[in-house]
BAFI-3210 file (N, C-alpha, C; in Angstrom, 3 decimals, decimal comma, padded with zeros to 6 digits):
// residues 256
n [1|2|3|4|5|6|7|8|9|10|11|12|13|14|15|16|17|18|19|20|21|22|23|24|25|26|27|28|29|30|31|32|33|34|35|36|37|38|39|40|41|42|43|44|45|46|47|48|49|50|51|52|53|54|55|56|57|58|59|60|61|62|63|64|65|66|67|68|69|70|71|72|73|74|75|76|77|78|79|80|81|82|83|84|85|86|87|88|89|90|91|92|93|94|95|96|97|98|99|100|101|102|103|104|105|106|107|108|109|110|111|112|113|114|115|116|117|118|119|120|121|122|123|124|125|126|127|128|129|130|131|132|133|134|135|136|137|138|139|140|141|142|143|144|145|146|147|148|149|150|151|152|153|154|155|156|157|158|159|160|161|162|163|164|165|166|167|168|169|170|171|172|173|174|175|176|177|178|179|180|181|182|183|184|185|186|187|188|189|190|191|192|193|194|195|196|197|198|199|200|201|202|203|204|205|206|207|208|209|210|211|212|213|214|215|216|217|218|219|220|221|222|223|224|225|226|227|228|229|230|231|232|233|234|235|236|237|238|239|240|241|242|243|244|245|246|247|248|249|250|251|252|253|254|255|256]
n.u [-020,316|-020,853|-023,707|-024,390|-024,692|-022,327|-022,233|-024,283|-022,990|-021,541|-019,817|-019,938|-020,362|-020,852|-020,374|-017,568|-016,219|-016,101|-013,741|-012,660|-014,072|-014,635|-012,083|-011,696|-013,964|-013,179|-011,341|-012,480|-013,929|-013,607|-013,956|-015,584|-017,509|-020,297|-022,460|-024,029|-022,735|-020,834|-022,537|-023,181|-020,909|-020,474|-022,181|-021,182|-019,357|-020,472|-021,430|-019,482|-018,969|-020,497|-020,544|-018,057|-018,470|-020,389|-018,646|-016,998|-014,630|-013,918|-012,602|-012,259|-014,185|-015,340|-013,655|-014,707|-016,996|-016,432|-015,288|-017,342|-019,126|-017,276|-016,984|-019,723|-019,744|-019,424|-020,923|-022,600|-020,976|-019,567|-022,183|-022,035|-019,845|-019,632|-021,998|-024,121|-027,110|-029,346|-032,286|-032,728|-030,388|-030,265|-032,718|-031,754|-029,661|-030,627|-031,870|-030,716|-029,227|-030,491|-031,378|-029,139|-028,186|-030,043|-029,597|-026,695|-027,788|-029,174|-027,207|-025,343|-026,894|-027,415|-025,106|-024,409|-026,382|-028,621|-031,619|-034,010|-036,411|-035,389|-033,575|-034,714|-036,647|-034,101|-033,126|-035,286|-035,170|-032,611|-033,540|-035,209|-033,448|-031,950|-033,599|-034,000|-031,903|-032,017|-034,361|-034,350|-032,189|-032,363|-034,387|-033,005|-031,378|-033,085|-033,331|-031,225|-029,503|-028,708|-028,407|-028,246|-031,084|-032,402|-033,144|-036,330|-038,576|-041,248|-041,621|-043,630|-044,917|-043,983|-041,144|-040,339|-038,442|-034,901|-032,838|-030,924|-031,905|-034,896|-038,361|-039,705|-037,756|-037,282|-039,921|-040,073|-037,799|-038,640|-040,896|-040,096|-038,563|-040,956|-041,945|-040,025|-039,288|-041,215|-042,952|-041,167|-040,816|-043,475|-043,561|-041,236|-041,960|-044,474|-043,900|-042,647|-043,949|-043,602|-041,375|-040,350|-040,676|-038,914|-036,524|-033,908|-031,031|-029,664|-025,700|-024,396|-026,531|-026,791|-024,312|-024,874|-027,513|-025,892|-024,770|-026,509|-026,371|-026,095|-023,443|-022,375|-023,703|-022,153|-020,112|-019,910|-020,710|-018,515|-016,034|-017,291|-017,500|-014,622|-013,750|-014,863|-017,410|-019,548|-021,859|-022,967|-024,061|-026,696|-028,293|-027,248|-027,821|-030,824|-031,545|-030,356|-031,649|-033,581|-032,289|-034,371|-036,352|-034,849|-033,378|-035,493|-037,038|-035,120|-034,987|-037,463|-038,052|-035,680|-035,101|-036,592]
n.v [-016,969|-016,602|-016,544|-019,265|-022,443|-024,602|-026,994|-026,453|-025,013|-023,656|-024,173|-020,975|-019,126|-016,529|-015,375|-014,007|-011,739|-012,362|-012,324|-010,417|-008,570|-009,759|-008,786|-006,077|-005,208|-005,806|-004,228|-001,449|-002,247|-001,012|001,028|004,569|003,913|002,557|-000,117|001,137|003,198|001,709|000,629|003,466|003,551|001,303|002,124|004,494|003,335|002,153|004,181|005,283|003,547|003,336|006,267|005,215|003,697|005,142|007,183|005,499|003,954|001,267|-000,724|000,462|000,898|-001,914|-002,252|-001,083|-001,850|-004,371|-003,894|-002,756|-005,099|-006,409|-004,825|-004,778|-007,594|-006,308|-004,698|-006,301|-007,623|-006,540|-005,734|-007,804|-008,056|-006,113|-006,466|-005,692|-005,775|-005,265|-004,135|-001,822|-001,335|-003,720|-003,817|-000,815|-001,807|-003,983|-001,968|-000,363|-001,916|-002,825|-000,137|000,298|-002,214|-001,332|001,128|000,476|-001,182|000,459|002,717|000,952|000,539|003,070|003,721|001,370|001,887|-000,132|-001,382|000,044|-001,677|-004,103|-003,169|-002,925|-005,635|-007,593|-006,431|-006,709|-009,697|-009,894|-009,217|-011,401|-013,235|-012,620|-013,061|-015,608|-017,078|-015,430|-016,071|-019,049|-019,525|-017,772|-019,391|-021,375|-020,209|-019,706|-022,003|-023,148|-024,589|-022,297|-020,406|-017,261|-015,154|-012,324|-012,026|-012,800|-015,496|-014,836|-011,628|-009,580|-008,611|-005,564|-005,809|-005,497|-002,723|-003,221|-003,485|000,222|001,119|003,388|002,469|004,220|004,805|001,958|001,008|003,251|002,436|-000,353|000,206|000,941|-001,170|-003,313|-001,764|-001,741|-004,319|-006,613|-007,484|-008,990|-010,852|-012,241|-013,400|-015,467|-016,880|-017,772|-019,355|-021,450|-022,417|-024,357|-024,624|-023,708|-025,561|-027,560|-029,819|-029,497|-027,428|-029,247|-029,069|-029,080|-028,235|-025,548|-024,335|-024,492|-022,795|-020,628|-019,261|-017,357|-015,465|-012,119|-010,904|-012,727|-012,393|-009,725|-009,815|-011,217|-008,663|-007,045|-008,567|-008,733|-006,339|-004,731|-006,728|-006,058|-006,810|-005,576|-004,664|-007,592|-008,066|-007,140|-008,928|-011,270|-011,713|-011,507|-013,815|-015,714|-016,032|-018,037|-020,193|-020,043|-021,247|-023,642|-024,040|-024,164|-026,272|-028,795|-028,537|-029,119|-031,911|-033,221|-032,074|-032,766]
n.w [-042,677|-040,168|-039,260|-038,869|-037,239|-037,006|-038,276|-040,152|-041,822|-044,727|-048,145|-049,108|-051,865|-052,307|-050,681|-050,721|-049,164|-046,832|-044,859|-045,003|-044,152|-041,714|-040,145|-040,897|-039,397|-036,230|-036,809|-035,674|-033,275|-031,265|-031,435|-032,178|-034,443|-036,208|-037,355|-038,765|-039,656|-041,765|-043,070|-044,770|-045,653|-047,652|-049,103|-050,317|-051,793|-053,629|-055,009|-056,387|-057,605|-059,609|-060,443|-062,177|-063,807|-065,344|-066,732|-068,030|-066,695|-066,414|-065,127|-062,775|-062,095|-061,478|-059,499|-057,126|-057,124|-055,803|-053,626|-052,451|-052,144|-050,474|-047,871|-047,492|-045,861|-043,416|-041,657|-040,280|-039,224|-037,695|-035,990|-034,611|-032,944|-031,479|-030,398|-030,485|-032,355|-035,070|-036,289|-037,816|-039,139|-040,244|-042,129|-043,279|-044,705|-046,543|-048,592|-049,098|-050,712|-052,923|-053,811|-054,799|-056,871|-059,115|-059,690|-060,642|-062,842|-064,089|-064,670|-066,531|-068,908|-069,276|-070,442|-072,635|-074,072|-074,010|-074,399|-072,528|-071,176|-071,530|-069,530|-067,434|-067,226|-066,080|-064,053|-062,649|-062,578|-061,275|-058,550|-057,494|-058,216|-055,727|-054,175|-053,939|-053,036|-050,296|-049,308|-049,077|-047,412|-045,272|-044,019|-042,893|-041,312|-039,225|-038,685|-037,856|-034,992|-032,391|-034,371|-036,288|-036,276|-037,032|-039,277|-041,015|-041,875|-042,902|-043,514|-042,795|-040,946|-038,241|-036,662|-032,698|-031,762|-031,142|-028,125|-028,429|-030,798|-031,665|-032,405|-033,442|-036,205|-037,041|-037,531|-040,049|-041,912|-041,977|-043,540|-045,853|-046,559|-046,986|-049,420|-051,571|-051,502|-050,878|-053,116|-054,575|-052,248|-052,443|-054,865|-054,405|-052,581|-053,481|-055,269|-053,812|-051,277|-049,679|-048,839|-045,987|-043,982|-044,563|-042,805|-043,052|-045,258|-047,659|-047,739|-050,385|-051,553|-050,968|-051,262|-054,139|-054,659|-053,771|-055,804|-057,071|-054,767|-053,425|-053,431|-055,573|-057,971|-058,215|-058,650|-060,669|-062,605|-061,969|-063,182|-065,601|-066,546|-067,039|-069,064|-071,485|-071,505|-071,380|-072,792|-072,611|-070,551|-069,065|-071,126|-069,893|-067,314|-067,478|-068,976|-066,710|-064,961|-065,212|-064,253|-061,820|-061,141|-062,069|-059,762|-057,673|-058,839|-057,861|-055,631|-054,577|-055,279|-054,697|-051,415|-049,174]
ca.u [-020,973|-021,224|-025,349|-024,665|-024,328|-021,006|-023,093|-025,072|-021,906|-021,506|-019,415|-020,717|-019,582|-020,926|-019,654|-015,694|-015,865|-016,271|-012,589|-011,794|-014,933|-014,461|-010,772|-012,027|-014,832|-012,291|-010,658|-013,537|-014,617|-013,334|-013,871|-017,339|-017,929|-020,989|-023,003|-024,644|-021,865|-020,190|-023,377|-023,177|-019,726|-020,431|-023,237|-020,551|-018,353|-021,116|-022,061|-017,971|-018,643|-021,740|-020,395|-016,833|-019,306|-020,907|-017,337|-016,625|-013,477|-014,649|-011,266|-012,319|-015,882|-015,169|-012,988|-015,501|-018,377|-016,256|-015,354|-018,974|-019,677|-016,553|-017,123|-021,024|-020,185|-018,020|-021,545|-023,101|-019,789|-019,156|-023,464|-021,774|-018,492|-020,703|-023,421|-025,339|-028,263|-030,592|-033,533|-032,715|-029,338|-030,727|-033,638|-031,002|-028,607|-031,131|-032,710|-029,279|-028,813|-031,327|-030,972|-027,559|-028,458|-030,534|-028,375|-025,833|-027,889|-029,278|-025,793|-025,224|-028,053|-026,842|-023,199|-024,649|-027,628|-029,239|-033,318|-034,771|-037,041|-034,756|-032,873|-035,598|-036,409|-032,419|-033,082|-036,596|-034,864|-031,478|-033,802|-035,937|-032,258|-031,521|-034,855|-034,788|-031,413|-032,367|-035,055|-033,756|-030,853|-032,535|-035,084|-031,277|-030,534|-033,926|-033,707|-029,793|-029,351|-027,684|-028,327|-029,190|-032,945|-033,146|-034,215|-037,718|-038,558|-041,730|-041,517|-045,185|-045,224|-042,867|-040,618|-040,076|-037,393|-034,067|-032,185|-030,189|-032,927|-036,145|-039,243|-039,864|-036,270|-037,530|-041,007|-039,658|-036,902|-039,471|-042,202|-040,010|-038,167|-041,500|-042,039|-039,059|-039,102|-042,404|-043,694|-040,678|-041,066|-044,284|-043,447|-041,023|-042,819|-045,605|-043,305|-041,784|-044,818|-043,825|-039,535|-040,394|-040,858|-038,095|-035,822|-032,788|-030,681|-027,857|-024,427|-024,555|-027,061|-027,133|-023,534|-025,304|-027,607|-024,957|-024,395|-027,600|-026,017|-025,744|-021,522|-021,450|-024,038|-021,787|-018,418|-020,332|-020,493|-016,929|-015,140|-017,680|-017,181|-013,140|-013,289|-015,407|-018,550|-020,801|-023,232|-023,690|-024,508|-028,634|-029,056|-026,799|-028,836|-032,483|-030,972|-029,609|-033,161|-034,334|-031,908|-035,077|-037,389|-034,419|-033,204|-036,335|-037,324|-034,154|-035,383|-039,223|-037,790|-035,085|-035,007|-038,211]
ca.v [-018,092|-016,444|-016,939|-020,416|-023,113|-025,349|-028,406|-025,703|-024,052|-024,240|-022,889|-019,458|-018,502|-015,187|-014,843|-013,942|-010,779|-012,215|-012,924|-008,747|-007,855|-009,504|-008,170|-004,438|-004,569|-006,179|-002,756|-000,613|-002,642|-000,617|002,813|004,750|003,630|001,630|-000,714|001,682|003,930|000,884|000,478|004,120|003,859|000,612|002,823|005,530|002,910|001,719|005,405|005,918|002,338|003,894|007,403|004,864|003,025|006,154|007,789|004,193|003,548|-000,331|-001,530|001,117|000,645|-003,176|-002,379|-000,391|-002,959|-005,725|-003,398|-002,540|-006,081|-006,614|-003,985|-004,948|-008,048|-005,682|-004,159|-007,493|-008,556|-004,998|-006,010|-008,937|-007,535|-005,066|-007,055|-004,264|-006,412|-004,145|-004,501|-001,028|-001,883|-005,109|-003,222|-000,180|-002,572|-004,140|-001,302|000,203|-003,483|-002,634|000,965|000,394|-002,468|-000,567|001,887|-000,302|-001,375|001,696|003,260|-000,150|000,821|004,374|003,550|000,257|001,851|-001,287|-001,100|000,413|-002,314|-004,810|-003,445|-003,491|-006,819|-007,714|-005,900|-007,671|-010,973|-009,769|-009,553|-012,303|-014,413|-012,557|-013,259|-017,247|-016,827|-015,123|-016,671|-020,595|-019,018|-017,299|-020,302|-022,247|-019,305|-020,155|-023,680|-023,584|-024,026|-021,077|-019,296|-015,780|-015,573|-011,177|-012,339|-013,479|-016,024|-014,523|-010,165|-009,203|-007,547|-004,729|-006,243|-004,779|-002,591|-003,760|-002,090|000,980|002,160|003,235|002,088|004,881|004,180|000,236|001,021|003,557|001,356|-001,806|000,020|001,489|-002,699|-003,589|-001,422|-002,354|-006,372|-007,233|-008,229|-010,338|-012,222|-013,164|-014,089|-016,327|-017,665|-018,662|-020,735|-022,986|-021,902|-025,285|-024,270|-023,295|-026,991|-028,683|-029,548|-028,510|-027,829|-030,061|-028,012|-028,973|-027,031|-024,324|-023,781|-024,142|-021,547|-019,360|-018,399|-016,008|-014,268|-010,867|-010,970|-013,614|-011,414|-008,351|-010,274|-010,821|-007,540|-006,767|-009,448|-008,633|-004,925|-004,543|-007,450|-005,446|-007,354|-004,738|-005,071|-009,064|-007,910|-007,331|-010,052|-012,356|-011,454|-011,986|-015,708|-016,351|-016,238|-019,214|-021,007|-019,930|-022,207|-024,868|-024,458|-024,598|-027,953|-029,352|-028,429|-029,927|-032,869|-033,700|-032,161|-032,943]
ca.w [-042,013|-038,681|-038,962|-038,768|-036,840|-037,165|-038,643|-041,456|-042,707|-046,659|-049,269|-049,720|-053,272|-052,394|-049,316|-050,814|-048,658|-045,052|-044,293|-044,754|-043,415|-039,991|-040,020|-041,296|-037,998|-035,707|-036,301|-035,636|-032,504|-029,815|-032,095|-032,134|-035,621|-035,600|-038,306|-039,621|-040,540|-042,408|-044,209|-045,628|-046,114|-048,525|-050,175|-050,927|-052,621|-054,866|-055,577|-056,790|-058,846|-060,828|-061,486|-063,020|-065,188|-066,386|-067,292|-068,736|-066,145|-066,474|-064,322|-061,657|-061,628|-061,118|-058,304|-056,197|-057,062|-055,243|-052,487|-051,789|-051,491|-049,114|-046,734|-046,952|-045,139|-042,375|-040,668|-039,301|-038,180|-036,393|-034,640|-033,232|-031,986|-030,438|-029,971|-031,070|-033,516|-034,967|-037,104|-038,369|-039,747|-041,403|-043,096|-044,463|-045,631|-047,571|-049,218|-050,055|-051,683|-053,756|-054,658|-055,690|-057,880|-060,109|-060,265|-061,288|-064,018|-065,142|-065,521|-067,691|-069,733|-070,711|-071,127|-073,345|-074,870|-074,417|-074,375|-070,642|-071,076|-071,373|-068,399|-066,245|-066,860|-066,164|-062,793|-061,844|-062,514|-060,362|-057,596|-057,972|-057,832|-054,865|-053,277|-053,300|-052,000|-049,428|-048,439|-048,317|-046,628|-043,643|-043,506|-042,807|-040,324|-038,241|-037,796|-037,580|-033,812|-032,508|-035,803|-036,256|-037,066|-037,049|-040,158|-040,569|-043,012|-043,505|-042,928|-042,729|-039,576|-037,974|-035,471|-031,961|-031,716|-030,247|-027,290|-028,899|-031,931|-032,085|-032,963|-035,208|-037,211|-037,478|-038,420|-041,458|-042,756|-042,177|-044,513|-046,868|-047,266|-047,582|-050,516|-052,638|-051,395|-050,838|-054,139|-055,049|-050,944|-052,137|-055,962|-054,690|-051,721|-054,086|-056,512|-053,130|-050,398|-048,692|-048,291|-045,022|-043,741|-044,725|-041,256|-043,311|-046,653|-047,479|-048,083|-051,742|-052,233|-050,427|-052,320|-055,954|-054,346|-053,372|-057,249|-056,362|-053,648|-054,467|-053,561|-056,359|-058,892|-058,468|-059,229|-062,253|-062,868|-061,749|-064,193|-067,381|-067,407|-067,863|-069,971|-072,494|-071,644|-070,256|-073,759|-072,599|-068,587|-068,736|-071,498|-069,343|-065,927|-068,195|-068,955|-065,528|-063,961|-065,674|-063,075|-060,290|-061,678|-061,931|-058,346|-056,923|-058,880|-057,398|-053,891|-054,301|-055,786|-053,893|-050,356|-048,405]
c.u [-021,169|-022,435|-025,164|-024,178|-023,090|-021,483|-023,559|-024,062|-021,891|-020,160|-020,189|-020,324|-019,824|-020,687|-017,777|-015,120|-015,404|-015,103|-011,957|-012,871|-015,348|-012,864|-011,194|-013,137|-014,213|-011,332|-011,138|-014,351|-015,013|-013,254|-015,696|-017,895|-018,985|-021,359|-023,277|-023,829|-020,699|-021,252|-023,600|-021,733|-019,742|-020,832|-022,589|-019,548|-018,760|-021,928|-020,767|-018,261|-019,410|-020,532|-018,598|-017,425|-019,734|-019,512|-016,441|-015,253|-013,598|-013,927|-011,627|-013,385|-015,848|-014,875|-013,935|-016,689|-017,608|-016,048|-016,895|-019,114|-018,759|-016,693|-018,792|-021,010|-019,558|-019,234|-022,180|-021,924|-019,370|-020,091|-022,867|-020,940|-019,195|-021,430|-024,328|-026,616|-028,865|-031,385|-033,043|-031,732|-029,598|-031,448|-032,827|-030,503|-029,496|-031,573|-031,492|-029,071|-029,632|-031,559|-030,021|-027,365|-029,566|-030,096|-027,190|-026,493|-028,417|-028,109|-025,046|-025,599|-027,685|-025,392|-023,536|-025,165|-028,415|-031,071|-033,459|-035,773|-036,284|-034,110|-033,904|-036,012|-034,816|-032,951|-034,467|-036,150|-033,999|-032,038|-034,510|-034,720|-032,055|-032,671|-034,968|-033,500|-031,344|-033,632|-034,839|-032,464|-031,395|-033,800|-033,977|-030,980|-031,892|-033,850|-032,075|-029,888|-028,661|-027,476|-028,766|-030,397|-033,104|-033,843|-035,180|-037,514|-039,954|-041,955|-043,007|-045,773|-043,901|-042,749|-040,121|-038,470|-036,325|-033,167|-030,968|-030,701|-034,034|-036,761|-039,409|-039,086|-036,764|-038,957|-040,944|-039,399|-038,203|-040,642|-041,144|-039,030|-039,809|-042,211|-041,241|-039,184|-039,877|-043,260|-042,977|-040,506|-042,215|-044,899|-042,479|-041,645|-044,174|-045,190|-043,084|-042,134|-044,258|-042,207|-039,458|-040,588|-039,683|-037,134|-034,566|-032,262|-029,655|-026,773|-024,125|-024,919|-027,274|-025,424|-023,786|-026,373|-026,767|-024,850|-025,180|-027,422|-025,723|-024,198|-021,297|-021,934|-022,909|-020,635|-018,499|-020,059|-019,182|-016,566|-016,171|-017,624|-015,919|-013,395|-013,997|-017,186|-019,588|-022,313|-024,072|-024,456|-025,989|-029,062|-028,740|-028,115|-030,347|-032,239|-030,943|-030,915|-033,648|-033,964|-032,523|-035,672|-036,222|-034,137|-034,881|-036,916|-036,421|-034,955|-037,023|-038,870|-037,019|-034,679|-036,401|-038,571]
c.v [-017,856|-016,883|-018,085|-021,643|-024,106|-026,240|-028,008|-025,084|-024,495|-023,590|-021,872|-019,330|-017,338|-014,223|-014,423|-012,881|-010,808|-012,042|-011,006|-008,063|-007,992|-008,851|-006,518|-004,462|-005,097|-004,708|-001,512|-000,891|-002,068|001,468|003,322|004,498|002,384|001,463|000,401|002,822|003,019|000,892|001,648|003,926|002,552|001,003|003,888|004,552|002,538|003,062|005,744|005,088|003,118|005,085|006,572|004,337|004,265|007,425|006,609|003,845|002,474|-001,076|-000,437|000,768|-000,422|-003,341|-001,989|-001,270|-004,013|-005,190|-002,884|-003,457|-006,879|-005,756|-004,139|-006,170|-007,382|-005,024|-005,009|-007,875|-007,627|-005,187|-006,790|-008,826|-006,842|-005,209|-005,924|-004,827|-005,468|-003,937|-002,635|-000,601|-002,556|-004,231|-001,876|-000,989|-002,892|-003,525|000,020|-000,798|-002,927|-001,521|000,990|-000,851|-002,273|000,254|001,686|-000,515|-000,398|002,577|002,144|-000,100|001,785|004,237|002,251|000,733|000,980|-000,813|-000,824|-000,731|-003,492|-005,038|-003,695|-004,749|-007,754|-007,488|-006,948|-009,025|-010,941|-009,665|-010,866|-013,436|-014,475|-013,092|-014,998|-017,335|-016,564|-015,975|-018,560|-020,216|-018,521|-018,551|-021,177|-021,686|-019,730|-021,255|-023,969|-023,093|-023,415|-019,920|-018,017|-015,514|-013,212|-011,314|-012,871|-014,112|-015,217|-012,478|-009,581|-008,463|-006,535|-005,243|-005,033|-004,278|-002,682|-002,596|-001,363|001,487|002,034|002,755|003,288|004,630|002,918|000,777|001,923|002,343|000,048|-001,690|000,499|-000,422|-002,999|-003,718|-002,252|-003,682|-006,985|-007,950|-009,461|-011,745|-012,970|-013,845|-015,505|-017,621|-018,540|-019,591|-022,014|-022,518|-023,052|-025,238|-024,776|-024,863|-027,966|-028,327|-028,590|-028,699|-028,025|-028,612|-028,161|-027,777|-025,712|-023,555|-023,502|-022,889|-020,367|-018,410|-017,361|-015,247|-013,451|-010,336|-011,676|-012,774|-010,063|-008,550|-010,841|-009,921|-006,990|-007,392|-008,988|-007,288|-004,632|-005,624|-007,077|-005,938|-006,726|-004,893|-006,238|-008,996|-007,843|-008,388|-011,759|-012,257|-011,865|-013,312|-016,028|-016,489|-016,978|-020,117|-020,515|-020,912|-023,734|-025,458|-025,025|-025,817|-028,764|-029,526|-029,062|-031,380|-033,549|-033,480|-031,574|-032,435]
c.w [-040,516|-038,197|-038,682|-037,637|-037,094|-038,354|-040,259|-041,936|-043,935|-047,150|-049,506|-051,172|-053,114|-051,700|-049,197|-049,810|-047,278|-044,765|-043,246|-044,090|-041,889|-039,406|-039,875|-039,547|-036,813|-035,471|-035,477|-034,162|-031,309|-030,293|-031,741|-033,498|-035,163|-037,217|-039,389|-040,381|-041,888|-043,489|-045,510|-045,953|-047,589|-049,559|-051,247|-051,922|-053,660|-055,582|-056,507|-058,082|-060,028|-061,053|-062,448|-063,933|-066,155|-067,129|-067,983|-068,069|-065,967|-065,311|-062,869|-060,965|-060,924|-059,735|-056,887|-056,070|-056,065|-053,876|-051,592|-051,332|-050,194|-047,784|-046,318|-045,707|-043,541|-041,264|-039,926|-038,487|-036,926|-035,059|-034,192|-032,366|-031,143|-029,923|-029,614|-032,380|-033,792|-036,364|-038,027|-039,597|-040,612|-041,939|-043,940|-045,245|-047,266|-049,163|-049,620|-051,194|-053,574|-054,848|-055,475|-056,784|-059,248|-060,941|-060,693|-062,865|-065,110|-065,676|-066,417|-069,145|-070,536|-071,446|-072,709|-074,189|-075,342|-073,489|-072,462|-070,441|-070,810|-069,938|-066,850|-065,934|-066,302|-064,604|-061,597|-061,480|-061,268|-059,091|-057,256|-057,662|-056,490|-053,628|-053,152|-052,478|-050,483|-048,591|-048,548|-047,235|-045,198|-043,343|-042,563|-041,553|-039,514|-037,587|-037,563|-036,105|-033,089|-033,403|-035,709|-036,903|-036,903|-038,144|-040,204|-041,684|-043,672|-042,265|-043,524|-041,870|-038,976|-036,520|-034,083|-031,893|-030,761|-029,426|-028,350|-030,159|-031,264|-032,778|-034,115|-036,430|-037,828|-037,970|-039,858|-042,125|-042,995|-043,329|-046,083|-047,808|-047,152|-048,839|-051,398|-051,985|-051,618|-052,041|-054,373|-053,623|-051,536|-053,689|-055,516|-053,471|-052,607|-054,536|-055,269|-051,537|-048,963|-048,201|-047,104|-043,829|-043,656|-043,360|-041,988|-044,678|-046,755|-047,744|-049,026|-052,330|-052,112|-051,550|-053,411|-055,617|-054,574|-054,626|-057,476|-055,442|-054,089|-054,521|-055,268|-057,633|-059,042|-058,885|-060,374|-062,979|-063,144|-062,816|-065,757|-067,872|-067,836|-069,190|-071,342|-072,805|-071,800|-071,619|-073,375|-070,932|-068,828|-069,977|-070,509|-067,691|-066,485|-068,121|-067,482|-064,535|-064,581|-064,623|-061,918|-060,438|-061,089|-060,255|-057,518|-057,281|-058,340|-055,676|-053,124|-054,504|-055,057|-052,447|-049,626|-046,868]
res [x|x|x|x|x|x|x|x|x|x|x|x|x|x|x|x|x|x|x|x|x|x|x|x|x|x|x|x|x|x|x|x|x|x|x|x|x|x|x|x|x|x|x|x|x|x|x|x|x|x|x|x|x|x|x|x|x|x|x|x|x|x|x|x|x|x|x|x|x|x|x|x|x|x|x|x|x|x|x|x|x|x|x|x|x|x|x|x|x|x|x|x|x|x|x|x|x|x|x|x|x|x|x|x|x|x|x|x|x|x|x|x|x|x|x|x|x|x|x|x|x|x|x|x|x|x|x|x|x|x|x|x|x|x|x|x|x|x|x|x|x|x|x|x|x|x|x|x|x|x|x|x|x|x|x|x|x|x|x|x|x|x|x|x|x|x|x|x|x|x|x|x|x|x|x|x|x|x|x|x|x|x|x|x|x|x|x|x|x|x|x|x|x|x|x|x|x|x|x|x|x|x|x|x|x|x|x|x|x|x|x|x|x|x|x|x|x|x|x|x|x|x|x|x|x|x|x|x|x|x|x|x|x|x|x|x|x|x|x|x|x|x|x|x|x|x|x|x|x|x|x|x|x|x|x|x]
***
């Protein structure tokens, strides 16, 4: 809840990681470790999770999926200690986010032998959750006063780069998150075009949100693979994207 203002704070549900991840960059503050080495270091933990899924270590795999998403929240908290922001940071993170849930579900897929078709849809949806998330959430972070807005609500243009990267660095990263994001910004922008309007979103909902954050998707993951689930993981993720449709009638309907 650092993005936020006092007033806009919520329950995160997906936010279980922050507590160790401002502790873990709290350590790091006064080291030369910077964001962006936290961000590969999260990438390497969700590279350990996949190759435990694909050797079927289910209780290992689990473990490294939750640590990815704890140490993911550990490189924003490091930009602020440092007050180092940087558009280049935000756009890896993302587009690690992304790589590594695919690859999550494609090593699901072979260990399962459940249909490639199937899993792809599973995967389209898993972003698609993460994408309304995200975007009622950084609409929240714009109009929250004091809030952190590096996020845009709408990313259409390549932002200037901030002291300590280049512009070349931010214009990569910015085309290559446009690639992988860009269709599902402007699938879910179509469904709830008018979001962007509302002054603000209660703390209800932004908690029933939260269950789309990709912390709370991956502790999915975590708890259904030891427990022998991993067959029910890409039909459960296909289902669980019906609740886009529902949230967002909640949010036309009741907050104006």
């Amino acid at each position: 809840m650092s993005k936020l203002t006092a007033q806009d704070k919520f329950l995160d549900l997906s936010d279980y990681g922050r507590s160790f991840g401002r502790f873990f960059a709290n350590q790091l503050k006064d080291t030369r470790f910077t964001p962006i080495h936290v961000t590969l270091l999260f990438g390497l933990s969700g590279l350990i999770a996949i190759y435990c899924i694909l050797e079927q270590h289910f209780f290992l795999a689990g473990f490294f999926i939750l640590l990815k998403s704890v140490i993911d929240a550990a490189d924003g908290e490091l930009a602020r200690l440092k007050n180092t922001p940087s558009y280049s940071g935000r756009y890896l993170d993302s587009v690690f986010d992304i790589i590594l849930n695919f690859m999550f579900l494609m090593a699901i897929c072979y260990v399962s032998e459940t249909s490639i078709w199937f899993t792809i849809l599973a995967f389209i949806g898993l972003q698609l959750q993460g994408t309304l998330y995200n975007y009622y959430y950084v609409i929240l972070r714009n109009k929250s006063v004091g809030g952190d807005s590096t996020s845009k609500i709408f990313e259409y243009k390549t932002p200037k780069a901030l002291p300590g990267e280049t512009q070349k660095s931010v214009n990569i990263l910015f085309g290559i998150y446009q690639i992988v994001y860009g269709t599902f910004d402007k699938i879910i922008h179509a469904l709830d075009p008018e979001a962007y309007k509302v002054k603000t979103f209660p703390n209800w909902f932004m908690t029933l949100l939260s269950l789309y954050g990709l912390g709370f998707q991956l502790l999915i993951i975590a708890v259904m693979l030891p427990m022998g689930g991993i067959e029910l993981i890409i039909p459960f993720f296909i289902a669980y994207t019906l609740l886009v449709l529902a949230l967002i009638g909640i949010r036309k309907v009741f907050i104006q």
